[in-house]
C-alpha positions in Angstrom: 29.1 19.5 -1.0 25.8 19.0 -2.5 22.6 20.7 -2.0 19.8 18.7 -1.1 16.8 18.9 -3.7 13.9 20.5 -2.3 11.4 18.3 -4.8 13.3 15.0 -3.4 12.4 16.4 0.1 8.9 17.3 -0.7 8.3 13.8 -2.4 9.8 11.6 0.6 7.8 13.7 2.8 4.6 14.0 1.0 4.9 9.6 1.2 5.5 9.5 5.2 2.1 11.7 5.5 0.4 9.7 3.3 1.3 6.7 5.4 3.2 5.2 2.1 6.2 4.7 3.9 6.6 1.6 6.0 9.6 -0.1 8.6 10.3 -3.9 8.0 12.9 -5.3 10.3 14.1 -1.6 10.7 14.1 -0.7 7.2 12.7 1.9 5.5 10.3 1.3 2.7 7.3 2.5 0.5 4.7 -0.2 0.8 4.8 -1.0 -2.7 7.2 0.8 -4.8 10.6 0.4 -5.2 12.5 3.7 -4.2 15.7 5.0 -5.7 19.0 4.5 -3.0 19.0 8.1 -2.7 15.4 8.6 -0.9 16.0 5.5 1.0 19.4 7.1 2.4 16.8 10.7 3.4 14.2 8.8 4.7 16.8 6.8 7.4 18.4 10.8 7.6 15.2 12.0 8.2 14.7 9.3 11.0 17.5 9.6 12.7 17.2 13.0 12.8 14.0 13.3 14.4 11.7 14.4 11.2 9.7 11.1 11.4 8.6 8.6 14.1 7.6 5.2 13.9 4.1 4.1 15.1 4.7 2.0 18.6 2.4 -1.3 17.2 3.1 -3.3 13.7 0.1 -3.0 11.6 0.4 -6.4 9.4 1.6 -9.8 9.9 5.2 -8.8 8.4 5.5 -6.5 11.6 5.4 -3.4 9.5 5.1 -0.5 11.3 3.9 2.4 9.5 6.3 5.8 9.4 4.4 9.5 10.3 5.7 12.9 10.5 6.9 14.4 13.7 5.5 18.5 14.4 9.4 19.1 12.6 8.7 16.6 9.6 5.2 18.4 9.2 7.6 22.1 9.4 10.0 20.6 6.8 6.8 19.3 4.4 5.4 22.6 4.8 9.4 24.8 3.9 9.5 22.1 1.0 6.1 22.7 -0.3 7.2 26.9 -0.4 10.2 26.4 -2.6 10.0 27.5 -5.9 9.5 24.2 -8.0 12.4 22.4 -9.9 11.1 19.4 -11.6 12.5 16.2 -10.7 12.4 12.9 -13.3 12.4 10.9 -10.6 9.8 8.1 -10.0 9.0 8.9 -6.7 7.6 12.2 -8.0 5.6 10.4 -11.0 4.7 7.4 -9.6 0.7 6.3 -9.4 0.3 7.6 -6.2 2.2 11.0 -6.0 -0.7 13.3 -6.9 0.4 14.6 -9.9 1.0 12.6 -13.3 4.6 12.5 -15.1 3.3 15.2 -18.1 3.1 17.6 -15.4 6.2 17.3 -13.7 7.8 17.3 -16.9 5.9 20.0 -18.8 8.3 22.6 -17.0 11.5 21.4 -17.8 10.0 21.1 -21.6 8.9 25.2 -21.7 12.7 25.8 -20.4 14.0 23.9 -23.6 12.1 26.4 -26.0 
């Protein structure tokens, strides 16, 4: 059985507060990026499971309705944001709109190397 990587968590989570995360038809989405299978598969998890909520009215013309954090979601963002950090190379961590640029996620792993 595999663990479930805290930075993964943190970046699917960090999305859905920042409103990045959309449903189209009942799927799961960022707005504009393309997200690896393996978010996509946590963010329905996370759904299902109660962590985030759907807004009641679509906010465009597609009938997307944008995803939020329930009061658990915002208690699993916060245990996420604790855990000591393990760089990930994924986009969703790097990407234009994740707060912090790629040097800096992977200046860690680099200092590890040495």
């Amino acid at each position: 059985m595999s663990t479930l990587d805290p930075a993964l968590v943190r970046g699917v989570l960090a999305r859905v507060a920042r409103g990045q995360i959309v449903a189209v038809d009942g799927v799961l989405r960022h707005r504009s990026d393309v997200l690896p299978p393996h978010a996509l598969s946590l963010l329905q998890a996370l759904h299902q499971h109660g962590y985030l909520t759907l807004q009641p009215d679509p906010v465009d013309l597609a009938g997307a309705r944008v995803a939020a954090l329930s009061v658990a979601g915002t208690q699993l963002l916060d245990w996420s944001i604790r855990q000591p950090h393990t760089p990930c190379p994924l986009a969703l961590l790097t990407g234009p709109d994740s707060g912090a640029p790629a040097e800096t996620v992977a200046e860690p792993s680099r200092a590890r190397q040495a």
